[in-house]
C-alpha positions in Angstrom: -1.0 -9.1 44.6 -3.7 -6.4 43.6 -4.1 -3.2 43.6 -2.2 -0.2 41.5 1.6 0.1 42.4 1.4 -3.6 44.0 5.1 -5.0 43.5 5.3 -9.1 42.4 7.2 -11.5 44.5 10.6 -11.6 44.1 10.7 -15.0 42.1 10.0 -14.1 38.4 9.2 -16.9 36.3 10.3 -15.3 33.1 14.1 -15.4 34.7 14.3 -19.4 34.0 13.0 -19.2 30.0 9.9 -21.0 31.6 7.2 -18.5 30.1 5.0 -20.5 27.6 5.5 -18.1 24.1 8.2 -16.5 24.8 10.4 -15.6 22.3 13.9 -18.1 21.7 16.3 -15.1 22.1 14.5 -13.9 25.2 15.6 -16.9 27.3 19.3 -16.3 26.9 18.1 -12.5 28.1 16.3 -13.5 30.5 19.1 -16.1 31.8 21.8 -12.8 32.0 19.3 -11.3 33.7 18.9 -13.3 36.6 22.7 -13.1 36.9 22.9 -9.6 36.3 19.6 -7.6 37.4 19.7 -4.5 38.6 18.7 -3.7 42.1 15.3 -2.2 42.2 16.5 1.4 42.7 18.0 1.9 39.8 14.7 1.4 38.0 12.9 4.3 36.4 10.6 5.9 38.7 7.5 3.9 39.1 8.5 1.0 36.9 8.3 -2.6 38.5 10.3 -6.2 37.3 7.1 -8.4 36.0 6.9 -11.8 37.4 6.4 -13.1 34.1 6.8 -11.5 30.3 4.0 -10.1 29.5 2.0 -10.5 26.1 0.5 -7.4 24.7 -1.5 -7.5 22.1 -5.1 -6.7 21.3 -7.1 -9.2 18.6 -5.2 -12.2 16.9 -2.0 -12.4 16.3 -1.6 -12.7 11.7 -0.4 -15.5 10.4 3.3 -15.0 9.3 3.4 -16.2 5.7 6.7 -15.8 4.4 6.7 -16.6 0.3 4.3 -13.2 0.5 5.9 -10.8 3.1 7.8 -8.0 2.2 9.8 -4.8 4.0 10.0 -1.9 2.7 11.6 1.9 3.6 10.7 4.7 1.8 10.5 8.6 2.1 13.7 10.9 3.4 15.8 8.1 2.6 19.7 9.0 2.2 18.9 7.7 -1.8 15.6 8.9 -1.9 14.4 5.5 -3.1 12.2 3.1 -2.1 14.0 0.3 -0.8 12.0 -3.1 -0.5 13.2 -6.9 0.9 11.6 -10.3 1.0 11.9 -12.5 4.0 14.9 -14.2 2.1 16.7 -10.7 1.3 16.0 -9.5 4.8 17.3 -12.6 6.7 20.4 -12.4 4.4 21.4 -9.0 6.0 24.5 -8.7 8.7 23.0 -8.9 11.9 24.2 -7.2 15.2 23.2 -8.0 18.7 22.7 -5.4 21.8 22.2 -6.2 25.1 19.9 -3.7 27.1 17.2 -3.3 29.3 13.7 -3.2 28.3 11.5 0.1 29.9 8.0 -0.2 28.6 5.6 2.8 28.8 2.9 0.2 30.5 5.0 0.7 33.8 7.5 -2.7 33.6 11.4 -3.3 33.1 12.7 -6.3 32.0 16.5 -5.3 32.2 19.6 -7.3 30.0 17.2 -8.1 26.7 19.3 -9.5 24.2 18.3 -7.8 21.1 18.9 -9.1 18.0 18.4 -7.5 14.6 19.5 -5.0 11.6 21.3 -2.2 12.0 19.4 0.6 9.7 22.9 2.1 8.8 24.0 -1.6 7.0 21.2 -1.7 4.8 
């Protein structure tokens, strides 16, 4: 495969959870996925289904230290607070899951993602 607008094989290896780093919730996805993926014309225009997930990043990933991370929201807020978390606080709030597909600006779909995460409204 080279060459711009050059379409992968139909196999995708991402579809079996076999992609080294790929995130735990992403395999389930990726499972539905394979059972459920859309035909090829119902993609945007000129987006493509990778063979494998891609990584994109630029540099080194930071190391994730927990006992010193933090969240916070602030600005137009409907308090007009700050609001902060630690990882604890954060991981203690309802979670809600949505399953949809993933259109990137770099050209790729990966549809059925299952998306996991807080809903800004709960907090």
């Amino acid at each position: 495969m080279s060459g711009r607008g050059a379409r992968p094989p139909a196999h995708r290896s991402w579809e079996s959870g076999a992609v080294t780093g790929q995130p735990p919730a992403s395999q389930a996805a990726a499972k539905s996925a394979r059972l459920h993926q859309s035909p090829a014309g119902e993609l945007p225009p000129g987006q493509y289904i990778p063979r494998v997930w891609p990584v994109l990043h630029y540099g080194p990933v930071p190391r994730f230290r927990p006992a010193t991370w933090d969240f916070r929201v602030c600005g137009r807020t409907e308090s007009g607070t700050e609001h902060q978390w630690d990882w604890a606080g954060l991981a203690a709030l309802p979670r809600c899951q949505v399953v949809a597909d993933l259109h990137c600006v770099t050209k790729f779909t990966i549809p059925r993602v299952a998306w996991e995460g807080i809903a800004a409204t709960e907090c």
